[in-house]
KOLSE-165726 format. One record per residue (C-alpha): x, y, z; chain; residue number from 1. Coordinates in steps of 0.05 Angstrom, whole numbers, plus 5000, padded with zeros to 4 digits. Layout:
X, Y, Z, A, NUM
...
***
This chain:
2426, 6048, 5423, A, 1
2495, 6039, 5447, A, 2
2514, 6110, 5442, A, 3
2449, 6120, 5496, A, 4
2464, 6073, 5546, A, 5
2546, 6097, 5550, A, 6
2520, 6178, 5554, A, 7
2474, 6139, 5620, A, 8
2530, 6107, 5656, A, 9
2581, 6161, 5645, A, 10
2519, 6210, 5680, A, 11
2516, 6155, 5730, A, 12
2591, 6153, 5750, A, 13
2597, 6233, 5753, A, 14
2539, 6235, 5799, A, 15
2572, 6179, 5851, A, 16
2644, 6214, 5849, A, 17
2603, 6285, 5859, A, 18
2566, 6246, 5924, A, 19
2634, 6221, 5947, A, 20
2670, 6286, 5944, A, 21
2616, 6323, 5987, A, 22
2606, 6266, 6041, A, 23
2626, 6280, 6119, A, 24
2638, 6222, 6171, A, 25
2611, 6229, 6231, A, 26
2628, 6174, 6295, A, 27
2562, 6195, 6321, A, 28
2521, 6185, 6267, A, 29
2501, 6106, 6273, A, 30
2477, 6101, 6344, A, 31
2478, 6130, 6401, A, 32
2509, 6063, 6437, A, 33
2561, 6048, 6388, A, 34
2631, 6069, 6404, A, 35
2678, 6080, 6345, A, 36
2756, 6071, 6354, A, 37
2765, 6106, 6285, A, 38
2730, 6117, 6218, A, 39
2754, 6105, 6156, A, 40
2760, 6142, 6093, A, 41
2797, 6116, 6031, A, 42
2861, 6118, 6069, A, 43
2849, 6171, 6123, A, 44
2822, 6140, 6195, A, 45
2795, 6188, 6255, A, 46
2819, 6170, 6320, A, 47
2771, 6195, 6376, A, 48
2746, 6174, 6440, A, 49
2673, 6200, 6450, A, 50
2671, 6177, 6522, A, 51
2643, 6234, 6569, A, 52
2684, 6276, 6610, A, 53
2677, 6297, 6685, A, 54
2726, 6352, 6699, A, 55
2719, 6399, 6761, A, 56
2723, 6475, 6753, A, 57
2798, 6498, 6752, A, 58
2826, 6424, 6733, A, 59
2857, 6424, 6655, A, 60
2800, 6390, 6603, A, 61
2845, 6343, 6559, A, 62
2806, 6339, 6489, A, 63
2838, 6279, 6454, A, 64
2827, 6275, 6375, A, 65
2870, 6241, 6338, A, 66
2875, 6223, 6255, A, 67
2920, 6176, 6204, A, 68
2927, 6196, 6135, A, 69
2939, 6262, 6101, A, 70
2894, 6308, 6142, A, 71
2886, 6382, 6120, A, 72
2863, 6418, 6177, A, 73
2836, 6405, 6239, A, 74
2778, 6448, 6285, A, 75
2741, 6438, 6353, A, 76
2675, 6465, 6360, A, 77
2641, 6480, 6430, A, 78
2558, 6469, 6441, A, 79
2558, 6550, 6439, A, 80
2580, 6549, 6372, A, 81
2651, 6580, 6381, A, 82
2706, 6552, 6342, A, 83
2780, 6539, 6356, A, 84
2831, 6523, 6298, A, 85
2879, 6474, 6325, A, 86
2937, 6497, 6282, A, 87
2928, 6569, 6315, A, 88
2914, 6540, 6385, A, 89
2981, 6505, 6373, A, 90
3009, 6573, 6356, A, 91
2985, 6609, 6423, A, 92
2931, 6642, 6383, A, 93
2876, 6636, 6441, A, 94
2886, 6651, 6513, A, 95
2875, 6584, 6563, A, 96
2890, 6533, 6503, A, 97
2960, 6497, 6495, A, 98
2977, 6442, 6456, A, 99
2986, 6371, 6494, A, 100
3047, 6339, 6500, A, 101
3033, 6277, 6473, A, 102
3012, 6290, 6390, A, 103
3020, 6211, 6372, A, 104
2954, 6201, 6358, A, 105
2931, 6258, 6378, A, 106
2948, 6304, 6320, A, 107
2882, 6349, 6326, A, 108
2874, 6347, 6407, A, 109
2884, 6410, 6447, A, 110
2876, 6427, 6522, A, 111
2835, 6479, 6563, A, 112
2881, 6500, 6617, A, 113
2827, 6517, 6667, A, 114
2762, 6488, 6663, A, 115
2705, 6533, 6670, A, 116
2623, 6540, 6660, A, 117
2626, 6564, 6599, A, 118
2657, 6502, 6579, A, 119
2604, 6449, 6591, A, 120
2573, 6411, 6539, A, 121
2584, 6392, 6478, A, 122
2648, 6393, 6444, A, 123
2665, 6371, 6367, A, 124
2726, 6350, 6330, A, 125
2725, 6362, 6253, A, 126
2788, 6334, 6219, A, 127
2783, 6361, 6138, A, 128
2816, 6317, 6099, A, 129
2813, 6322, 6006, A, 130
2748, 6327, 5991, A, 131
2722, 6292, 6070, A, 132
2706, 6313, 6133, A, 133
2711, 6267, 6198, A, 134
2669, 6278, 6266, A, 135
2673, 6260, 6328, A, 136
2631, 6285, 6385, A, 137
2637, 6279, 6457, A, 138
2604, 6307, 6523, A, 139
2643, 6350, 6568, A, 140
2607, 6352, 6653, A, 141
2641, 6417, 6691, A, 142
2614, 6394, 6760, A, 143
2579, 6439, 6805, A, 144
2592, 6429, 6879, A, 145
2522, 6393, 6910, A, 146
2493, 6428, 6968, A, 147
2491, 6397, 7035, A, 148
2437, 6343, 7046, A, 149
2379, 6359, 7082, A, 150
2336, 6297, 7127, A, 151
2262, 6320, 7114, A, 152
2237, 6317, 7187, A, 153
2200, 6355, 7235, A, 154
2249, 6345, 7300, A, 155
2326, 6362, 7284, A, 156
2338, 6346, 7350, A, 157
2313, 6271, 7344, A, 158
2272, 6223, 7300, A, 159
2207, 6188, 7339, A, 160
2179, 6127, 7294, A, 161
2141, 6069, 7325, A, 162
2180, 6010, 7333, A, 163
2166, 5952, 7282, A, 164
2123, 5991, 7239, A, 165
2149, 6027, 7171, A, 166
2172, 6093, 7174, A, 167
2188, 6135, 7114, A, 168
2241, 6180, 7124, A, 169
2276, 6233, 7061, A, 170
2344, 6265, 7051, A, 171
2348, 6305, 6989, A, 172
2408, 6344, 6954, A, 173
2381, 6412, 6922, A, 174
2434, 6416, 6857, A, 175
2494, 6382, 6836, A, 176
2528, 6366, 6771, A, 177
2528, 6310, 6753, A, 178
2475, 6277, 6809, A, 179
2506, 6254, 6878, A, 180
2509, 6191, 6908, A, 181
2466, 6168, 6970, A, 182
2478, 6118, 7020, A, 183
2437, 6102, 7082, A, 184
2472, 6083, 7147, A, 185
2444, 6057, 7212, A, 186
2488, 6068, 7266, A, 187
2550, 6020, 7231, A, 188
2502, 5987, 7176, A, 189
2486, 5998, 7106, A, 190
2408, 6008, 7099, A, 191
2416, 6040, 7032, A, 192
2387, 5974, 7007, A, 193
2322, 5993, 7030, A, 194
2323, 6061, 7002, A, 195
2303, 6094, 6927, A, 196
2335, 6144, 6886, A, 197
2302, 6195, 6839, A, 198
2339, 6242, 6803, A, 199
2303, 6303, 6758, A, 200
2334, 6347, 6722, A, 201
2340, 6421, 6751, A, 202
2357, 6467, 6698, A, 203
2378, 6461, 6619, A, 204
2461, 6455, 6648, A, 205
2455, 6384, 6674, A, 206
2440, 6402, 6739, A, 207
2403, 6351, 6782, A, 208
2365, 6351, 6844, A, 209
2364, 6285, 6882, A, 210
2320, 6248, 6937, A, 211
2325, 6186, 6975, A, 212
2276, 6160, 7017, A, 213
2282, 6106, 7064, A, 214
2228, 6059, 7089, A, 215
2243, 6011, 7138, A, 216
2220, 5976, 7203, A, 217
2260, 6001, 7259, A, 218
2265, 5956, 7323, A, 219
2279, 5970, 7397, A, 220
2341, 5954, 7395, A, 221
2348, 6017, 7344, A, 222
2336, 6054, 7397, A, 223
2393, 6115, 7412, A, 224
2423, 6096, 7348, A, 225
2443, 6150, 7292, A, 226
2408, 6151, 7225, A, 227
2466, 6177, 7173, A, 228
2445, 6201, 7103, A, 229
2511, 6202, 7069, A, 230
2529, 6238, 7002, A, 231
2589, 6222, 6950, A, 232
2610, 6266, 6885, A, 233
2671, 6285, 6848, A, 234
2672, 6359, 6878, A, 235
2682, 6325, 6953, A, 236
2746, 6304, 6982, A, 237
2706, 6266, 7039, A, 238
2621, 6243, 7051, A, 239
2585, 6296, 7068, A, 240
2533, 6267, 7123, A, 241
2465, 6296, 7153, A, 242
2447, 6252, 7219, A, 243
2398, 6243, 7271, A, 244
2386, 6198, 7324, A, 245
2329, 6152, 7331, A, 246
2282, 6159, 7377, A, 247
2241, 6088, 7374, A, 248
2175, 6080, 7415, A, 249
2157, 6006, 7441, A, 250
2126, 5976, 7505, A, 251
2169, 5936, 7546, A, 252
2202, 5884, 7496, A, 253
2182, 5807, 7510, A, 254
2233, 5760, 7531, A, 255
2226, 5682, 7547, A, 256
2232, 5653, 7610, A, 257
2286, 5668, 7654, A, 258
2317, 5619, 7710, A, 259
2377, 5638, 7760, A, 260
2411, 5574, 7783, A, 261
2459, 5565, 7844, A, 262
2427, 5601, 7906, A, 263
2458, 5584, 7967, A, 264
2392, 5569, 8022, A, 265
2409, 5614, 8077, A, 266
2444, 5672, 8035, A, 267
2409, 5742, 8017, A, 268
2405, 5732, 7942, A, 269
2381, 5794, 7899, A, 270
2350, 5782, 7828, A, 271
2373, 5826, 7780, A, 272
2329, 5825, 7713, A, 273
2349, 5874, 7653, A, 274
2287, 5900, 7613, A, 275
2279, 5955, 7549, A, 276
2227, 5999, 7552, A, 277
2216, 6074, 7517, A, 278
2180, 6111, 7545, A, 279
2196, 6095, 7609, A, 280
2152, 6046, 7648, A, 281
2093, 6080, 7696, A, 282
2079, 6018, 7735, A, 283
2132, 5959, 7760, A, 284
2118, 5905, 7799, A, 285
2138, 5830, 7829, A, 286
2095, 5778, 7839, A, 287
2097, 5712, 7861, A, 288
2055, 5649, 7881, A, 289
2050, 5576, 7874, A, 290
2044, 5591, 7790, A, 291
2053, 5648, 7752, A, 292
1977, 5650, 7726, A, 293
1954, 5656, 7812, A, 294
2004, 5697, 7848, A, 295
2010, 5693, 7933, A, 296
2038, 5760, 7938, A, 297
2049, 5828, 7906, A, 298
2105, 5871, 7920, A, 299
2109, 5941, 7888, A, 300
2171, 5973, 7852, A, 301
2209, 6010, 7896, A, 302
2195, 5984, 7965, A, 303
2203, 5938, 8027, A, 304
2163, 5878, 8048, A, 305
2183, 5836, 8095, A, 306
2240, 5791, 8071, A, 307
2235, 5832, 8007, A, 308
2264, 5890, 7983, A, 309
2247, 5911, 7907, A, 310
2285, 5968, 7867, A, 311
2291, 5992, 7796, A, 312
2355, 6022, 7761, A, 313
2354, 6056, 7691, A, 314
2417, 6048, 7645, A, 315
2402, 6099, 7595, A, 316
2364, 6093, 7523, A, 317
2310, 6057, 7542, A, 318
2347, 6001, 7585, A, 319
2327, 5978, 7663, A, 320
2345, 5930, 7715, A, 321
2292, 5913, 7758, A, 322
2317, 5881, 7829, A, 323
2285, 5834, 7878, A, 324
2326, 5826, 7939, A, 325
2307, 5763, 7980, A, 326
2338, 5761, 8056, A, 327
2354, 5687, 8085, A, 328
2330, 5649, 8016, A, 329
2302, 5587, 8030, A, 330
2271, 5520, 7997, A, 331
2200, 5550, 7984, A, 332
2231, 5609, 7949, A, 333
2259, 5560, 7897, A, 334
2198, 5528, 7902, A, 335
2160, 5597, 7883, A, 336
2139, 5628, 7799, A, 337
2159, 5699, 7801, A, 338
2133, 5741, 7750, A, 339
2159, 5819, 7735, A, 340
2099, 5863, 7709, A, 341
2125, 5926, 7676, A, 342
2076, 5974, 7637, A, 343
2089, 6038, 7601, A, 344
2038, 6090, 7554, A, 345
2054, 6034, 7502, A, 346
2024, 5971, 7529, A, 347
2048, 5917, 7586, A, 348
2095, 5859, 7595, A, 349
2094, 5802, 7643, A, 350
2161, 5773, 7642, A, 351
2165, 5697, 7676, A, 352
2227, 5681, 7723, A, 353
2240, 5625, 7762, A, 354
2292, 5616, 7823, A, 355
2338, 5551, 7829, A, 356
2385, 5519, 7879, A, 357
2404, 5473, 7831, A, 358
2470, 5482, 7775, A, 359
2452, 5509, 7709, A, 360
2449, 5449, 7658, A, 361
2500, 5440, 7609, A, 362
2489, 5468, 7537, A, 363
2449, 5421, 7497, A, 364
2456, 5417, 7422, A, 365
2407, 5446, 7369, A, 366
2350, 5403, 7340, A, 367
2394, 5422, 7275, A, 368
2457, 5391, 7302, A, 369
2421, 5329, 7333, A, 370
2389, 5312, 7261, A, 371
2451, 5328, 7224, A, 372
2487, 5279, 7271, A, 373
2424, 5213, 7266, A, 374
2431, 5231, 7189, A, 375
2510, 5224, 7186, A, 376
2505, 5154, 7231, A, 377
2450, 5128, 7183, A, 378
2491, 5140, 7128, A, 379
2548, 5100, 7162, A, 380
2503, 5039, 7178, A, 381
2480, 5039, 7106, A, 382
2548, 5041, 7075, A, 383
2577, 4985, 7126, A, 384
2511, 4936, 7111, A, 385
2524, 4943, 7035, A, 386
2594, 4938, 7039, A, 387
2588, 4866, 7085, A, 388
2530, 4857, 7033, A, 389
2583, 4857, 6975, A, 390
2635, 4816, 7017, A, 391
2584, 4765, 7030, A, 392
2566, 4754, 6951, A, 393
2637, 4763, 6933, A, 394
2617, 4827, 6882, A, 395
2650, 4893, 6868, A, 396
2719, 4897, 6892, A, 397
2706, 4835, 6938, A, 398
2708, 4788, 6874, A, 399
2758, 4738, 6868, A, 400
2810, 4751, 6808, A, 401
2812, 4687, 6774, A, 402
2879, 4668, 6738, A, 403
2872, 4626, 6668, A, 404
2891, 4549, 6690, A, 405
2940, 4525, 6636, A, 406
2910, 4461, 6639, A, 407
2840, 4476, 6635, A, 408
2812, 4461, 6564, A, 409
2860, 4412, 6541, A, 410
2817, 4357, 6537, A, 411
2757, 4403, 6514, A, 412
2814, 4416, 6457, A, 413
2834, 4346, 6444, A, 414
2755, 4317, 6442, A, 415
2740, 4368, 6386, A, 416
2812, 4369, 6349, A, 417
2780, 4317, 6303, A, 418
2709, 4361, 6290, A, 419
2753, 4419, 6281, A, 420
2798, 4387, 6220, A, 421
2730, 4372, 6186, A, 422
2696, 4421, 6192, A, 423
2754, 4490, 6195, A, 424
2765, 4534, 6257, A, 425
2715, 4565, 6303, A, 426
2715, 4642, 6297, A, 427
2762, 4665, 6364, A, 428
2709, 4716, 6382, A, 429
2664, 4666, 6409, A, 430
2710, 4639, 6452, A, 431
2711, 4705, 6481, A, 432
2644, 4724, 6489, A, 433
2636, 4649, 6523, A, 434
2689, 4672, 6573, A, 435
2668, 4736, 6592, A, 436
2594, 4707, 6605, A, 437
2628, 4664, 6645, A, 438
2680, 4715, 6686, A, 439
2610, 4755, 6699, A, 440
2571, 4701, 6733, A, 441
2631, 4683, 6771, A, 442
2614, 4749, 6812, A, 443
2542, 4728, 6831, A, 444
2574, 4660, 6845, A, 445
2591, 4639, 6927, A, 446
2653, 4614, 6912, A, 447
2673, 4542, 6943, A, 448
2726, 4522, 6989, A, 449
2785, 4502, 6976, A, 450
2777, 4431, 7006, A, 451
2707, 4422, 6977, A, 452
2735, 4440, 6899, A, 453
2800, 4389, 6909, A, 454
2751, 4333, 6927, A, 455
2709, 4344, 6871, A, 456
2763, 4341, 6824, A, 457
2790, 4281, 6854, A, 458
2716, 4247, 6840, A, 459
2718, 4258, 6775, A, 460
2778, 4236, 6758, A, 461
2772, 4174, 6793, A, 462
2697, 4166, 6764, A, 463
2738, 4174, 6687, A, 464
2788, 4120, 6703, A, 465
2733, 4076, 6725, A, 466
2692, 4092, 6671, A, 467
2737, 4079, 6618, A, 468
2765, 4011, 6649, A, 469
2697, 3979, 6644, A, 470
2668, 4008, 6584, A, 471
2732, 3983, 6540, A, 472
2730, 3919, 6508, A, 473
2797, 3905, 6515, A, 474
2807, 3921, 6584, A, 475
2842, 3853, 6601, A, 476
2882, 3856, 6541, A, 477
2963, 3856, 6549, A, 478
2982, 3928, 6541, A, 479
3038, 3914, 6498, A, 480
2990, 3894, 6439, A, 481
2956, 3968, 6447, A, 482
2986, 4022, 6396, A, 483
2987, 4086, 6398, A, 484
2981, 4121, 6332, A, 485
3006, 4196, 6323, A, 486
2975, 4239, 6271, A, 487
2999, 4303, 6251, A, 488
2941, 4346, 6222, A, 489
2961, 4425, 6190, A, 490
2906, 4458, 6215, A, 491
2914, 4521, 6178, A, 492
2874, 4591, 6201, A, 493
2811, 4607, 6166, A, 494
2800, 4669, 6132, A, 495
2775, 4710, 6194, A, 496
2838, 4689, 6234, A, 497
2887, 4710, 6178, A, 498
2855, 4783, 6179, A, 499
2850, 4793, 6253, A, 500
2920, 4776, 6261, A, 501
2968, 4767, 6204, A, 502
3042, 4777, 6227, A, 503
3015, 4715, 6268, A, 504
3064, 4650, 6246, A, 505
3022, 4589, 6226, A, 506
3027, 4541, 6270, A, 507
3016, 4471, 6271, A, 508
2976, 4442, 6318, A, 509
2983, 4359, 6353, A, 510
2925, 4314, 6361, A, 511
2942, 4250, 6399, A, 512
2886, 4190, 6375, A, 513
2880, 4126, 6406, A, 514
2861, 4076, 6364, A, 515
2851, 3998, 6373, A, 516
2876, 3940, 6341, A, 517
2816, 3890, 6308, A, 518
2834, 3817, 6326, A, 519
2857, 3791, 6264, A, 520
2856, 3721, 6289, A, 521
2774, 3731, 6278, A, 522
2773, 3757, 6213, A, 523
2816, 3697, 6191, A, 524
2765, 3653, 6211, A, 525
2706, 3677, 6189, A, 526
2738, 3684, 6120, A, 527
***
């Protein structure tokens, strides 16, 4: 039986060392997302980086692999399946590969002088060390140059959209390794944030073929701007752009009503009133009247009436200024609505003016400001009323700081000296509590005056003196036959006392009794 079960775990041990001898280490092996600094083996450790590598065609491809222990030999392995020996690339064995400056830590890395095609893709370190080999793998991106970005429209010369409703518009990059980047620009404003990205694949080599499209609500005031699709990558010293100017189509844009202040009665006073329209208006007129919904009088765009004289300038992109030239203004022109009616293929506008001799009227805050300014003064009342709330009742920081009266309690002391010595101390805590109770109502308290507090205590002690004269039976006697007897009484601390404080010294404590003499004359004579 014994002889069995050692021939089973000698079997057992030459089948683990057999395992160990013939295992490889591989960095990659684990996960995908896992980044190894080094592996370990016994006492041999693989230093690799299997971060990926962009180099551009012609720039030097630094392969860094690096090991700690006795290492053999070392090879690097491309996805193609040739193989470079690092001690004979360090010789000058193979044309285009030297040996990097820097070996410390980088025993087993080598350099490709001149990056080319051929050399994207996968590349593998193999470090052989006795009876091991360690992996590491890494990805190796020779760029190809992207082609120039291309705006999918049907006008080079210009883009026509509808203004405020959404307009798709595409750029797209044909091939580039790895994929570009796109930004969106709108005259001097990143759009991009309205744009998506797709990248698919375009061949096997990591080539990639990218499109962007934008969709966005362009406004008149787009109008004449210049849409930029703007591409970044590794093999570009600078953006390369593909623009267009937009071409956005609205009717005349709305405005609110418009006064003009200060006309001098008497003066010629022309109205000049700026509008946007695209395309350009087909029909322009003034009109004017008691109200704006019944005008008095029509006067077409260009001409002259009268004391009129109309006109209509264009400023390029879609802006106008109509003018309304008014000879010897008087009252009743003030007095007059004035409305501008300007159509075009996309609709019409009425835009309302009004004519004033008056000044213009200061600037007037914003309902925002006003409310922000009641709320701040509300919040200033509020704090004042509590604050003379708390002066009033003497709380908070308002409250009196009372200062202990040395000869308050003396006579509460004296009264009970003689309960006391019967029956042993009072614990000191309740003393405490009793003056803290009485320090908290003191806040809720009104305090008294002054004058009011020093005749109260005058009452009282005139109210004791009286008090005592007449209830004493001996209050006519001679006070030289009254004695006054002394007692000393060692009051000595309880057992509570003695813990709370004992390096206290034991004190001794005086009780002053009155006593009074019995007539002895009486007791003689009833005996």
């Amino acid at each position: 039986m014994c002889k069995c079960s050692f021939v089973r775990v000698a079997w057992l041990a030459a089948c683990l060392a057999l395992a160990s001898t013939q295992q490889e280490y591989d960095v990659n092996q684990p996960t995908g997302d896992v980044v190894f600094n080094s592996v370990r083996s016994a006492d041999v450790a693989l230093i690799f980086d299997k971060s990926e590598i962009v180099v551009n065609p012609g720039e030097p491809l630094y392969l860094d692999c690096g090991a700690r222990g006795d290492v053999r030999s070392c090879i690097w392995e491309t996805e193609g399946g040739e193989i470079y020996q690092v001690q004979d690339v360090y010789e000058n064995v193979y044309t285009g590969l030297t040996k990097p400056e820097n070996t410390n830590g980088n025993e087993c890395g080598i350099v490709v002088n001149s990056a080319t095609m051929e050399h994207h893709g996968h590349w593998t370190c193999k470090v052989f060390v006795v009876g091991n080999s360690l992996v590491g793998k890494k990805n190796v991106i020779v760029t190809v140059k992207p082609t120039s970005p291309v705006l999918e429209i049907d006008d080079r010369r210009s883009l026509t959209v509808n203004g405020n409703s959404e307009t798709p518009v595409q750029c797209s990059v044909a091939a580039a390794r790895p994929a570009v980047t796109i930004r969106w620009f709108l005259g001097n404003r990143d759009v991009t944030v309205s744009a998506a990205t797709e990248e698919t694949p375009a061949d096997r080599g990591g080539i990639y073929k990218s499109i962007s499209v934008l969709r966005r609500s362009f406004e008149p005031a787009d109008n004449g701007k210049v849409l930029m699709c703007s591409i970044s990558h590794k093999t570009l010293l600078a953006p390369e752009n593909a623009t267009v100017p937009l071409n956005v189509i609205f009717k005349p844009a709305e405005q609110p009503l418009t006064t003009f202040y200060q006309i001098s009665p008497g003066s010629d006073y022309e109205v000049r009133f700026n509008f946007s329209a695209n395309p350009p208006p087909i029909r322009q007129e003034w009109r004017f009247g008691e109200s704006f919904d019944n005008p008095a009088k029509i006067v077409a765009i260009p001409s002259v009436d009268g004391r009129y004289t109309t006109g209509l300038e264009e400023l390029g992109t879609g802006m106008y200024t109509a003018k309304l030239l008014i000879t010897d203004f008087m009252e009743d022109d003030a007095n007059m609505e004035y409305v501008l009616i300007v159509e075009n293929d996309m609709g019409e506008t009425p835009y309302k003016v009004r004519l004033s001799m008056n000044e213009a009227p200061a600037e007037t805050l914003s309902g925002g400001a006003v409310a922000g300014i009641v709320i701040v003064l509300l919040i200033i009342i509020v704090a004042l009323c509590a604050a003379t709330y708390a002066r009033y009742r003497q709380m908070f920081c308002f409250a009196p700081v009372t200062s202990p009266d040395p000869e308050e309690g003396k006579e509460d002391r004296e009264e009970h000296s003689d309960t006391e010595s019967a029956r042993g101390t009072t614990p000191a805590h309740t003393a405490t509590i009793k003056t803290r109770l009485g320090q908290l109502t003191q806040v809720f308290r009104k305090p008294k005056k002054d004058q009011e507090t020093k005749l109260e205590d005058n009452e009282k002690k005139s109210l004791t003196k009286d008090e005592m004269t007449k209830g004493s039976p001996y209050n006519e006697r001679n006070p030289d036959e009254k004695e006054v007897v002394y007692a000393e009484l060692d009051l000595g601390k309880g057992e509570a006392d003695k813990k709370a404080d004992v390096k206290a010294d034991e004190k001794t404590e005086y009780a002053q009794i009155v006593g009074t003499l019995t007539d002895n004359r009486e007791e003689e004579k009833k005996e």
